[in-house]
C-alpha positions as CSV (number, residue, x, y, z in Angstrom):
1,X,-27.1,43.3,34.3
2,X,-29.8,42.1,36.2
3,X,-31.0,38.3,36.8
4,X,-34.4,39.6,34.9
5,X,-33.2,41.2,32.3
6,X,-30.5,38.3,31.8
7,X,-33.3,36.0,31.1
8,X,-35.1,38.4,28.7
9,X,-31.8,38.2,26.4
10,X,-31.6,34.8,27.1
11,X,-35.2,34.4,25.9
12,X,-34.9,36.8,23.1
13,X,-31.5,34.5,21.9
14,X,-33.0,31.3,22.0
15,X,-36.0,32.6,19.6
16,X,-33.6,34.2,17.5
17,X,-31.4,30.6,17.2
18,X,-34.9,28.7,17.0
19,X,-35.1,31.0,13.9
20,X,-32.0,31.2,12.3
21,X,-31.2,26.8,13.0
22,X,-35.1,25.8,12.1
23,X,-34.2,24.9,8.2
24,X,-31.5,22.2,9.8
25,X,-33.0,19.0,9.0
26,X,-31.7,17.3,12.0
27,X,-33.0,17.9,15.7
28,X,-29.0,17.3,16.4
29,X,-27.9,20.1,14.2
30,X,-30.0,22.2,15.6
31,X,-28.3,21.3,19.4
32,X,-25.1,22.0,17.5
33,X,-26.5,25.5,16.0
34,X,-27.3,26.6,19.6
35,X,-23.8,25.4,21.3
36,X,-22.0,27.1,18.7
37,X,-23.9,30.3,19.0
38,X,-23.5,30.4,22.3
39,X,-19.8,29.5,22.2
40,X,-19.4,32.5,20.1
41,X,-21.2,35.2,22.8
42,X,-19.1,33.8,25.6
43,X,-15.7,34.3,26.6
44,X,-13.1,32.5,25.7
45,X,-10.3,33.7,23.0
46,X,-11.0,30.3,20.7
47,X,-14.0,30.1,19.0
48,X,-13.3,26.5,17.1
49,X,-16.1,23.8,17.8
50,X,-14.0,21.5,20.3
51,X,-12.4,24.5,22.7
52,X,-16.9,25.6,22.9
53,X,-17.7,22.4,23.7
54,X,-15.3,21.6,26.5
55,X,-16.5,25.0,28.0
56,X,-19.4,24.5,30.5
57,X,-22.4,24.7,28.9
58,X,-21.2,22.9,25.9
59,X,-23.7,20.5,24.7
60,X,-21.5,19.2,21.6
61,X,-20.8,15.6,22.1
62,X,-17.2,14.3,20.7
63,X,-18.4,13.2,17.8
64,X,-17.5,14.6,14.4
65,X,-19.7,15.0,11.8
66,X,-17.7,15.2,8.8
């Protein structure tokens, strides 16, 4: 793919997630809502919150919320 048309998914993702996380009541969940979505498009074979977050990118602080 090219660096263009990697930004126009990117773009396209991020108003998808902007739909899909916009009922969460907290701006926090809605960090969360993005990091997880992206943990599950990338590669990696574990797709738990902690082994997404420790991947770069990962925005998810170590903090449960439960």
């Amino acid at each position: 793919m090219r660096v263009d048309e990697l930004a126009s998914c990117r773009r396209r993702l991020e108003e998808f997630a902007g739909e899909v996380f916009a009922s969460l009541a907290c701006a926090d969940q809605r960090v969360k809502g993005w990091s997880y979505l992206r943990g599950l498009l990338l590669d990696g074979r574990r797709k738990s919150m902690r082994p997404m977050a420790g991947r770069p990118g990962g925005a998810i602080s170590g903090r449960s919320s439960s």
